[in-house]
Each structure stands twice: as structure tokens, then as C-alpha cells.
SENU-983618 format. One record per residue (C-alpha): residue number from 0; residue in three letters; x, y, z. Coordinates in Angstrom, 3 decimals, padded with zeros to 6 digits. Layout:
N
     k     r          X          Y          Z
   NUM   ala          X          Y          Z
...
***
This chain:
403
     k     r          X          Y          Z
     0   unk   -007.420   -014.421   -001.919
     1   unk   -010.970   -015.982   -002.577
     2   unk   -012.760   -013.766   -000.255
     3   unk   -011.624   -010.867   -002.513
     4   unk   -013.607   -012.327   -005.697
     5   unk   -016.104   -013.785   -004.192
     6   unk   -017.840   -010.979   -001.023
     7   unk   -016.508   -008.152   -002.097
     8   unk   -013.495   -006.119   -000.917
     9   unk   -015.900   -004.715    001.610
    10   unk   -016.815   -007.382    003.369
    11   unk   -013.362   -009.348    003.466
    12   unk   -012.254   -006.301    005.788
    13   unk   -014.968   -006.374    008.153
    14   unk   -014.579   -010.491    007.765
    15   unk   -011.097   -009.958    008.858
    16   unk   -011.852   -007.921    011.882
    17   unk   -012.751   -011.564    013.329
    18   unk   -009.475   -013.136    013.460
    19   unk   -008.028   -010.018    014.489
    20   unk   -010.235   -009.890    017.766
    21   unk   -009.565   -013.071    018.175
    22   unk   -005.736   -012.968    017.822
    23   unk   -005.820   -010.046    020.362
    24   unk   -007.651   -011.748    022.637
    25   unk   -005.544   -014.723    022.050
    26   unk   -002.099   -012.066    022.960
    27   unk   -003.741   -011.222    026.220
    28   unk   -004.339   -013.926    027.561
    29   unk   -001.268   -016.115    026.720
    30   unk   -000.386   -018.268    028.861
    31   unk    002.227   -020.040    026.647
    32   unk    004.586   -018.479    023.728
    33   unk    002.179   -020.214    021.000
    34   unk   -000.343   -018.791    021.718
    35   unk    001.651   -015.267    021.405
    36   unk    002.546   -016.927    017.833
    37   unk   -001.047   -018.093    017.080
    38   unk   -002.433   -014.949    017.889
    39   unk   -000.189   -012.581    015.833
    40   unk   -002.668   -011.494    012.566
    41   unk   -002.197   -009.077    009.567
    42   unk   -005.272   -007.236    007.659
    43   unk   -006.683   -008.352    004.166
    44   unk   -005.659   -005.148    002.192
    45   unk   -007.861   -003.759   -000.311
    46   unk   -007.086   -001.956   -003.424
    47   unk   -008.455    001.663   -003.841
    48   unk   -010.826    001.133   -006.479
    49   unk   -013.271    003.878   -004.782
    50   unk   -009.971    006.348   -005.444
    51   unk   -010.143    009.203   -008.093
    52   unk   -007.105    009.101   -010.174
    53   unk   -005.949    012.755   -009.231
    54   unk   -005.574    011.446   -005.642
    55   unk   -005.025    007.756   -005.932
    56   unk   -001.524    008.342   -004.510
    57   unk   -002.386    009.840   -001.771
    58   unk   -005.270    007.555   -000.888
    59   unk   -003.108    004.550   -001.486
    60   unk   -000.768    005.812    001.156
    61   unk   -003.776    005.771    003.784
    62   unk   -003.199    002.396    004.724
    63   unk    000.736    002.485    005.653
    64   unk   -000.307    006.223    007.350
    65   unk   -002.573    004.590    008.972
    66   unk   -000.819    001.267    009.974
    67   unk    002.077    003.489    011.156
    68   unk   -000.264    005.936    012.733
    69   unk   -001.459    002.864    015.213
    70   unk    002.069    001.436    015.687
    71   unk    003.156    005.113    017.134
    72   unk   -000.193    005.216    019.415
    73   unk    000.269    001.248    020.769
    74   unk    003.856    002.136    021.325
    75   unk    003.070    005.453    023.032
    76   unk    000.380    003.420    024.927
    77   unk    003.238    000.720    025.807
    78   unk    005.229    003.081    027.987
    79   unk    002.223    003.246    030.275
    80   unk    000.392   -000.295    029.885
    81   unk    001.218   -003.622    030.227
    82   unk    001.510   -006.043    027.560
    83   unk   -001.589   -007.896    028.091
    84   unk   -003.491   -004.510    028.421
    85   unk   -001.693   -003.470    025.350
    86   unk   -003.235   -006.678    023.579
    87   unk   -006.979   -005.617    024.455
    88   unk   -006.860   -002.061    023.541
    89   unk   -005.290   -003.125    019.440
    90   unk   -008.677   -005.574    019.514
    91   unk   -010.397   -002.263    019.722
    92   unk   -009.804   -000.495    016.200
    93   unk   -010.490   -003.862    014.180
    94   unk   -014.469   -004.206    016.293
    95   unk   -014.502   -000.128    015.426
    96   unk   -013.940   -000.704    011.607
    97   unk   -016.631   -003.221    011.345
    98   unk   -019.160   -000.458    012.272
    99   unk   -017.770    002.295    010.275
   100   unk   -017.546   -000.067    007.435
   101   unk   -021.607   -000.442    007.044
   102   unk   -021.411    003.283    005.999
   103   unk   -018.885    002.865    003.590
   104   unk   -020.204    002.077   -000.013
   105   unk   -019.265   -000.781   -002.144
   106   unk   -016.581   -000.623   -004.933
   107   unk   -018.608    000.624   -008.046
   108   unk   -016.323   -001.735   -009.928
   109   unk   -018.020   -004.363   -008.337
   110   unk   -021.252   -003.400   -008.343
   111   unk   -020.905   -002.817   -012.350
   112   unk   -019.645   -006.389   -012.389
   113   unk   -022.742   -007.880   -010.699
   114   unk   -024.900   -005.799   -012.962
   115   unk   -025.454   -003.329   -010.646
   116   unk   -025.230   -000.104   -012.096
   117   unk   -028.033    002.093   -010.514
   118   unk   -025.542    001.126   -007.085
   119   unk   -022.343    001.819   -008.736
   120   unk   -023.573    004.782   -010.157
   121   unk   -024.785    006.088   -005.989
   122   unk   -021.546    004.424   -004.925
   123   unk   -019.996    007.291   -006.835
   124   unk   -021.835    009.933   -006.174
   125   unk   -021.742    009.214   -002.437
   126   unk   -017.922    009.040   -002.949
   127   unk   -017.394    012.376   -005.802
   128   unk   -019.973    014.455   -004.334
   129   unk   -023.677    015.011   -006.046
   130   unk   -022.361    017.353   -008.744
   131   unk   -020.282    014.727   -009.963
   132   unk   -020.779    013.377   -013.322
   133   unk   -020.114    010.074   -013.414
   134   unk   -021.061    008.583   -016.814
   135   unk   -018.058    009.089   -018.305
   136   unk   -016.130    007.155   -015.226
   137   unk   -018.827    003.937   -015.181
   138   unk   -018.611    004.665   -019.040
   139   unk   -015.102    003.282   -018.520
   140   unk   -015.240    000.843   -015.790
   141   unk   -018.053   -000.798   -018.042
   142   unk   -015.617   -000.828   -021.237
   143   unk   -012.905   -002.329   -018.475
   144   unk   -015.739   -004.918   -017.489
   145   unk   -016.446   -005.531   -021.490
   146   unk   -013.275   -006.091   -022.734
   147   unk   -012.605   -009.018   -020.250
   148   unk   -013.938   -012.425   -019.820
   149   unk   -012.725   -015.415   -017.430
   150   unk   -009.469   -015.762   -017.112
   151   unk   -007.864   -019.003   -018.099
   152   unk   -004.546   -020.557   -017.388
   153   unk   -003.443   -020.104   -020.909
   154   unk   -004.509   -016.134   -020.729
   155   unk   -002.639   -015.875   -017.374
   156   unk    000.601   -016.394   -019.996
   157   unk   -000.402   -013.298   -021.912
   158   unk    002.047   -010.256   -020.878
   159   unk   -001.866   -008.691   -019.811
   160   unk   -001.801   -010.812   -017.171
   161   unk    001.183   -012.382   -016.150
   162   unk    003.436   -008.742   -016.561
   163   unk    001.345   -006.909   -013.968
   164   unk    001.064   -009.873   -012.035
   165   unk    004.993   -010.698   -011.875
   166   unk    005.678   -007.026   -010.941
   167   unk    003.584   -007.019   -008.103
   168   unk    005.062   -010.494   -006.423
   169   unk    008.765   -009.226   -007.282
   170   unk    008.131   -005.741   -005.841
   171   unk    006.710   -006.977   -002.802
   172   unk    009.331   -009.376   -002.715
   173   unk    011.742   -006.834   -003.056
   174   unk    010.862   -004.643   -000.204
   175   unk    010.913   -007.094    001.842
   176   unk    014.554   -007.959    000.412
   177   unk    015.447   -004.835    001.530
   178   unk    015.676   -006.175    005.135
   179   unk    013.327   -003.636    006.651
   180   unk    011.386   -006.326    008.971
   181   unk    014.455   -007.665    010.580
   182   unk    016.207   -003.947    011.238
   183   unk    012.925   -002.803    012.826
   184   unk    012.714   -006.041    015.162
   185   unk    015.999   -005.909    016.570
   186   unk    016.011   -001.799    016.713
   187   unk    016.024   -001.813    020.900
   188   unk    019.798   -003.523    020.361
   189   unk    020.791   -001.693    017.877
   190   unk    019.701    001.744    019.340
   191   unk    020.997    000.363    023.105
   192   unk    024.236   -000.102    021.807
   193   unk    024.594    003.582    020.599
   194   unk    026.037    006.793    022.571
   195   unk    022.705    008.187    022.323
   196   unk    021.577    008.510    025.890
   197   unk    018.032    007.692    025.563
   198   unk    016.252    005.450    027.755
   199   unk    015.558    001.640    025.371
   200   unk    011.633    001.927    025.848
   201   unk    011.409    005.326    024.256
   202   unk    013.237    003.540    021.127
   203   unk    009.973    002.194    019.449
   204   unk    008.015    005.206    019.780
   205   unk    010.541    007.457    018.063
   206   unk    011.033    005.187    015.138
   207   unk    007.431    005.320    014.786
   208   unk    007.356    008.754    014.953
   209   unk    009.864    009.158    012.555
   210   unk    008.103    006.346    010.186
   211   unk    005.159    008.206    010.235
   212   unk    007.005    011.715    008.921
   213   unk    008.225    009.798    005.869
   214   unk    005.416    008.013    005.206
   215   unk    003.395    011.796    005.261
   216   unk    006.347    013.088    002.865
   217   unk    005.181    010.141    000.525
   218   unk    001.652    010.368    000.683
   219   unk    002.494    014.194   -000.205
   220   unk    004.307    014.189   -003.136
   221   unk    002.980    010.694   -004.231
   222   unk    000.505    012.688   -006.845
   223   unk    003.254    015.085   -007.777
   224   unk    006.689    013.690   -008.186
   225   unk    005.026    010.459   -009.200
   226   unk    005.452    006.839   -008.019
   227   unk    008.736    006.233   -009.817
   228   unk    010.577    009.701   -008.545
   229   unk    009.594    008.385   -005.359
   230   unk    011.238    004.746   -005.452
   231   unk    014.394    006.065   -007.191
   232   unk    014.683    008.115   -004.337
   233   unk    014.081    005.434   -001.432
   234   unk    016.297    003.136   -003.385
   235   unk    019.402    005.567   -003.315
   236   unk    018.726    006.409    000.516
   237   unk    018.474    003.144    001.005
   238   unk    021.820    001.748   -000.705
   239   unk    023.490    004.813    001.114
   240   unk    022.616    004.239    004.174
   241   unk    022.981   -000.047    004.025
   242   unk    026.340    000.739    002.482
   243   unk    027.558    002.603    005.362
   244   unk    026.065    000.275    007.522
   245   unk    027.866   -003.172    005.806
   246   unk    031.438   -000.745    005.759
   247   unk    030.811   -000.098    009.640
   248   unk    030.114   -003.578    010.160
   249   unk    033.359   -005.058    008.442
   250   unk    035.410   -005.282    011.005
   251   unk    033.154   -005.821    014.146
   252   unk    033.737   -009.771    015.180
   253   unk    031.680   -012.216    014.816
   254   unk    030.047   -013.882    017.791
   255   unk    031.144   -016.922    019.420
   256   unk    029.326   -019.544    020.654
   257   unk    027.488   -022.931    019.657
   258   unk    023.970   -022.457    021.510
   259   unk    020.434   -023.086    019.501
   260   unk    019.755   -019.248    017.922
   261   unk    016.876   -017.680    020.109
   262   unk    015.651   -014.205    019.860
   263   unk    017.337   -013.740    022.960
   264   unk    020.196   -014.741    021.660
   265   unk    019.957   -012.613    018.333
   266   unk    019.616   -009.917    020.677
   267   unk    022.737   -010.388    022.374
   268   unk    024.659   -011.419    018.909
   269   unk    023.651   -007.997    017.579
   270   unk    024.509   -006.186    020.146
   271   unk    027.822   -007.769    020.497
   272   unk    028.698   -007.028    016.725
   273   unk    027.867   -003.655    017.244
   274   unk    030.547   -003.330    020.212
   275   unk    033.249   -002.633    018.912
   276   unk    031.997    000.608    016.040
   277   unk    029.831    001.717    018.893
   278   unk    033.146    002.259    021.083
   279   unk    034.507    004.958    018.619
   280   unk    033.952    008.551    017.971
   281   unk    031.789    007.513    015.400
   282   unk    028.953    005.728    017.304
   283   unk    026.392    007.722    016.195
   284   unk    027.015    006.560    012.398
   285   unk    024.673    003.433    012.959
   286   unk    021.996    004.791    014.370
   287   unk    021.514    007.871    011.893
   288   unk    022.440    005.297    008.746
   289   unk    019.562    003.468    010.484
   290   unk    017.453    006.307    010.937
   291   unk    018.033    007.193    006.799
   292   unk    017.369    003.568    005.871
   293   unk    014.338    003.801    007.464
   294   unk    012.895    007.204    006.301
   295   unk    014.555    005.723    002.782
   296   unk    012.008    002.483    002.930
   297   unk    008.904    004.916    004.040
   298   unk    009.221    007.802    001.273
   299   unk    009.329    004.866   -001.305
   300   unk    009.577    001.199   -001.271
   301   unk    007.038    000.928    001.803
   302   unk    003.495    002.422    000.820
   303   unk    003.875    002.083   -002.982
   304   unk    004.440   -001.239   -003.400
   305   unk    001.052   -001.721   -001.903
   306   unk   -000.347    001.609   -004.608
   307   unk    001.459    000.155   -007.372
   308   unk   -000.092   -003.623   -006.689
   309   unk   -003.502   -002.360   -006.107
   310   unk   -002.926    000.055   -009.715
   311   unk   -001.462   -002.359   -011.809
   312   unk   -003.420   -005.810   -011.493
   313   unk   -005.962   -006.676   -013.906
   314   unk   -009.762   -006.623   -012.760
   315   unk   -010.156   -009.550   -013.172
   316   unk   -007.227   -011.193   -011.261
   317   unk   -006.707   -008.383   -008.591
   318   unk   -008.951   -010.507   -005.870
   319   unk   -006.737   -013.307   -006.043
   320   unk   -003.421   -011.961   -007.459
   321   unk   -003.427   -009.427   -004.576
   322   unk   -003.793   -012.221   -001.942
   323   unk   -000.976   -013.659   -003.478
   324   unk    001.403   -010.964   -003.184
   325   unk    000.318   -010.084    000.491
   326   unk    001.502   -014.016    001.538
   327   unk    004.544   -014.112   -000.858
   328   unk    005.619   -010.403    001.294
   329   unk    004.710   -012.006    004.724
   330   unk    006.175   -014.907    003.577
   331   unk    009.666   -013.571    002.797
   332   unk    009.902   -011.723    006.132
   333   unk    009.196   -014.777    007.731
   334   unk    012.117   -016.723    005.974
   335   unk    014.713   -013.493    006.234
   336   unk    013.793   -012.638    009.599
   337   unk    015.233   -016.684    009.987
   338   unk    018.047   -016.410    007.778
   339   unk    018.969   -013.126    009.502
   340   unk    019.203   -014.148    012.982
   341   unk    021.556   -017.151    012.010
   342   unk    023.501   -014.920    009.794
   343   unk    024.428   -012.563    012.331
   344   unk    025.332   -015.364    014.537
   345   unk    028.249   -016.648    012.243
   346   unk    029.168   -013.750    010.254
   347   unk    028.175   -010.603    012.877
   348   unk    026.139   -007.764    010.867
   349   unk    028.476   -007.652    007.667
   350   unk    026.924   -010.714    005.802
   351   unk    023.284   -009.264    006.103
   352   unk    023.870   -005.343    005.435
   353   unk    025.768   -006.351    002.375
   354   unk    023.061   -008.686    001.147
   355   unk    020.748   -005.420    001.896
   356   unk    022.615   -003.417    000.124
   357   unk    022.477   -005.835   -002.830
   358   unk    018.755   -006.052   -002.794
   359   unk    018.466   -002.223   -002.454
   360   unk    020.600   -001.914   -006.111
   361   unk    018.161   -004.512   -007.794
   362   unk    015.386   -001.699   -006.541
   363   unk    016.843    000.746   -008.260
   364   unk    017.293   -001.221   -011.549
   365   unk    013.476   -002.796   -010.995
   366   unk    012.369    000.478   -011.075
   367   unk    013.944    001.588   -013.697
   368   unk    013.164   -001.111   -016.177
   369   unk    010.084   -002.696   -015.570
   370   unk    007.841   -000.503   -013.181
   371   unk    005.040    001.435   -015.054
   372   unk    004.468    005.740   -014.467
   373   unk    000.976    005.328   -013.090
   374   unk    000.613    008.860   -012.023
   375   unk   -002.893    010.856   -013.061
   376   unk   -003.852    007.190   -015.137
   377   unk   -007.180    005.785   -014.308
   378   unk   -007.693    001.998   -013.780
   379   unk   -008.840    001.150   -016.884
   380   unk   -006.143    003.279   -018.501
   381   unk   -002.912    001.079   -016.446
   382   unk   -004.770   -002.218   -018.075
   383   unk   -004.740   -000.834   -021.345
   384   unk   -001.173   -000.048   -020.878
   385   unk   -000.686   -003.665   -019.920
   386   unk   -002.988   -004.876   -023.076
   387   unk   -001.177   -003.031   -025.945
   388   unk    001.904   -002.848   -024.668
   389   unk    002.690    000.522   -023.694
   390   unk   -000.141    002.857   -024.217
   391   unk   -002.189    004.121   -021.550
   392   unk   -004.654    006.052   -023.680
   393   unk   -007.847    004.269   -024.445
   394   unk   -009.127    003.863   -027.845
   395   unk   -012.769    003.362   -028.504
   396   unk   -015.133    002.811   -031.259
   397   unk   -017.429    005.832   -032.440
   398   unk   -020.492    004.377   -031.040
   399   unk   -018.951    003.932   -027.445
   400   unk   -017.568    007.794   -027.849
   401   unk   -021.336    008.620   -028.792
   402   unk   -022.485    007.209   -025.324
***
């Protein structure tokens, strides 16, 4: 969170690549399961500042095409390699984005921040093109810049601040709600327990394949239907599809047995709720209400809550505010992926797909009531919106429109 506000967004990344090397190398060579714990590292995300706003969608998507894009090819690799192996070649793509990061510029909101503004101003051409003109875009970052001073802990209580702020912690809150961490970890069970005959190690790299088609659908459409088309869609697929999964799940049993909850043993308590559906005609109804929950979360709910946080937070607070989100989401999966295993346990899959389905239906209404249209807005224009209450358009004084 300070890294953000105080290097640059540029340099936290290739700052990050360290503990990710590390962490890999930390994987490989376990010799113990806490060091398999203590290795396991996430990315500092950055918010697309550099982005035009005719394409922010799509360039906001990059990073969950791209994080799904390198789940597929680790799983792919995993039929073939070991899991140590496995550990050394992920190492590889966070040493290769240090050295294509030198020849990336600097946010131009940034540099305009420092004072900067013969940079900013090369930052954009390098990124627009050279017949770009870009006064009238550092015309507005600077009137952003202007209009805002330090933040204080009495601003923070301001709907500027504390509105975008709160919708970016609940959203990413929400998706992880939505029980998408703990339905992709215990997948091989799930899909095992099906009358699909596939082999279980082809199961990962199929999801990923298919996470990777919805998450192209999304980055597709993201500048067209717009971001909140998009989530009321994922949040209907998504109720569907846990719906039919908690009706399914009624009347499997619930697992015996008093034992200390293990992975192992939330492995085996899944797959013993899912016994008795799986038995029927109907076995293939779990896996494709799966398969839709899934490619539900990916059009929607998955890469725009990371656009929507990087769009809506304030200049000023984005640094921090966006490190916040990122460990209130990792967070959450951490606690559900807890509560889930000990649910199923004592209630078999019933208890959890109905909470899911829950969550999914607060989606919906969170979208409809407090989420912002941020398609074709700049920046500058989703803070004003924030600042006067509901108005996106900027208004500015005749001698700023002379400039």
C-alpha cells in the first residue's frame, strides 16, 4: 500500500518480482509444508492510469487475461513436469517483467504530480503515438492534480473519498463472497466425482481453458456493453448456476466423522456429498452448473472488480486504498476457504452453495444501486462524479478552457 505512493506504480511491480522469485524458489525446494505456505505470493496490482478511456476496459482486463493466460500454460506444463520443476519455471515470468518493465514509461499522472511535466507529457506520447495531442489530456490530469490537496482523516469522511473507497472494499469483498476460490480449489473432487470420463489431471487445464474464454468475452465487450451490463450478467449466471447447485446438494448426506479437517479430508468430504447426485441420470448437472458459475464469475465479477477499483479511487488515495482492497480480497478467501472446508464437513455442500447463492443476489442488488457507469469516462471525469455527486462532466473556469 505505501510502495504505491511513495516509488511509483512502476517500480512496486518490478519490487514485487523479488518476493515472487523468492517464493518460487522457496516452492521448489520445500522440504517441509511451510515452506510450501511461506512461499505462496500474489502480485502488487496496478491501476491503468497509462489507459485511454476508449479502451480502459479492455486494458483493465489484461491482468486477469493474463493471470489466467499463465494458470492455463503452468497447468498445461503440469501434465508433463514435476512439481518442483513446475515451481522454477513460474519464477521465470516475474525475473522477465523486471526487464521489460525498464522500457515501460512511468504513469504521466505521476510524473505531473512530481512536477514533471516535460516526462508526463513523453510518457504520453510514447504511449498515444507522436500525432497525439496531449494537452488537452495533461490539461486534465493537472486540473485532477489542482483540485486536490492531502488527504486528512476528516476528508476521508467526505462521500469523495470514503464512497469510492467503500465500493471498492465491498466489491472485492463480494467476489470473493461469491465462493469462487474455494469451488476452484476443490474442482479435481468435484469433477472426479462426475460421469464425465476424463482423466482428474486434465481437470485444471480445462477450467483454465475455459476461464480464459470468458475472461476474452469480457475484455471484449467490456468497452461496449459497459461495466454494469457485464456484472448484471455474471450475477444472474451466477445465482443460476449456485441455485442449482444448493437444490442438487439438498439431499446428499452429510459426512460423518470427528477427525481434525485437513485438505485431505475436505477432499474426501466433498466428494462424499457429491455421491449420492452423482449416482443419477443427472450427474452431469454439477459439473456444467459448475462450468456456468465459473464462466458467470469471469464475464463479470472477476476482472472488473479489479477495472472498477483501479477507475473509481481518488488520486490521491488510490496508492494506499488499492492496497487495501487487494488484502481485504485475499483476506476473505483466506477466511472462506476455512469456513468452507468445516462447513462441508457438518452440513455436506448445501450450507455453502446456499450461502453462495446469497452472496451472488447481494451482487446483483450492489450493482444495481451503488456501482457507477464508468464506460468512455476519463479519470478525472469518475472523481468528479464522486465530488458533485453524480456528474461526470467537468466544469471549468474560462481561463482554464482558454488553456
Amino acid at each position: 500500500m505505501l510502495l504505491n505512493d511513495l516509488i511509483g506504480r512502476k517500480l512496486s511491480i518490478m519490487t514485487s518480482a523479488v518476493p515472487s522469485t523468492i517464493g518460487y524458489l522457496l516452492m521448489g525446494g520445500a522440504s517441509d509444508f511451510w515452506m510450501l505456505l511461506l512461499g505462496r505470493s500474489s502480485q502488487v496490482f496496478t491501476s491503468p492510469e497509462i489507459s485511454h478511456k476508449r479502451v480502459r476496459g479492455a486494458m483493465g482486463s489484461c491482468p486477469q487475461i493474463t493471470a489466467v493466460t499463465g494458470t492455463l500454460s503452468l497447468y498445461a506444463l503440469g501434465l508433463v513436469l514435476r512439481w518442483r520443476w513446475l515451481a522454477v519455471v513460474g519464477g521465470v515470468p516475474a525475473l522477465l517483467m523486471v526487464v521489460l518493465l525498464v522500457f515501460m514509461p512511468s504513469s504521466p499522472r505521476r510524473l505531473i504530480k512530481l512536477g514533471r511535466e516535460q516526462e508526463a507529457e513523453k510518457a504520453l506520447r510514447w504511449l498515444r503515438g507522436e500525432h497525439y495531442d496531449t494537452q488537452v489530456e495533461i490539461n486534465d490530469i493537472e486540473h485532477s492534480i489542482n483540485t486536490q490537496a492531502k488527504v486528512t482523516w476528516s476528508q476521508l469522511a467526505t462521500p469523495v473519498y470514503y464512497r469510492p473507497i467503500l465500493i471498492s472494499v465491498v466489491m472485492r469483498f463480494l467476489q470473493q463472497m461469491t465462493g469462487i476460490t474455494p469451488i476452484l480449489v476443490f474442482m479435481e473432487p468435484i469433477f472426479a466425482k462426475s460421469k464425465v470420463s476424463l482423466p482428474a489431471r486434465y481437470d485444471a487445464a480445462i477450467v483454465g481453458a475455459f476461464r480464459l474464454f470468458a475472461v476474452a468475452v469480457a475484455a471484449s465487450l467490456m468497452d461496449r456493453a459497459g461495466r454494469k451490463a457485464l456484472l448484471y450478467t455474471s450475477s444472474l449466471l451466477m445465482i443460476l448456476s449456485s441455485l442449482t447447485l444448493t437444490i442438487i446438494s439438498h439431499t446428499t448426506p452429510c459426512p460423518l466423522g470427528t477427525a481434525p479437517l485437513t485438505l485431505t479430508i475436505s477432499h474426501d468430504a466433498i466428494g462424499s456429498a457429491l455421491d449420492a447426485s452423482q449416482q443419477t441420470s443427472a450427474g452431469l448437472i454439477p459439473l456444467i452448473s459448475t462450468m456456468v458459475f465459473i464462466f458467470g464469475y469471469a464475464l463479470g465479477w472477476g476482472p472488473i472488480t479489479w477495472l472498477l477499483m483501479s477507475e473509481v479511487l481518488p488520486l490521491v488515495t488510490r496508492g494506499v486504498a488499492s492496497g487495501l482492497c487487494v488484502a481485504v480480497s485475499w483476506l476473505t478467501a483466506f477466511a472462506l476457504m476455512q469456513a468452507f472446508s468445516h462447513l462441508v464437513e457438518d452440513h455436506s455442500l448445501f450450507v455453502p452453495y446456499l450461502c453462495f447463492t446469497v452472496v451472488c443476489v447481494f451482487c446483483l442488488l450492489f450493482t444495481a444501486v451503488c456501482v457507477p457507469e464508468t464506460r468512455g469516462r476519463s479519470l478525472e471525469e469518475i472523481e468528479n462524479y464522486f465530488r458533485t455527486g453524480g456528474t461526470f462532466t467537468i466544469t471549468r473556469s474560462p481561463s482554464t478552457e482558454q488553456m
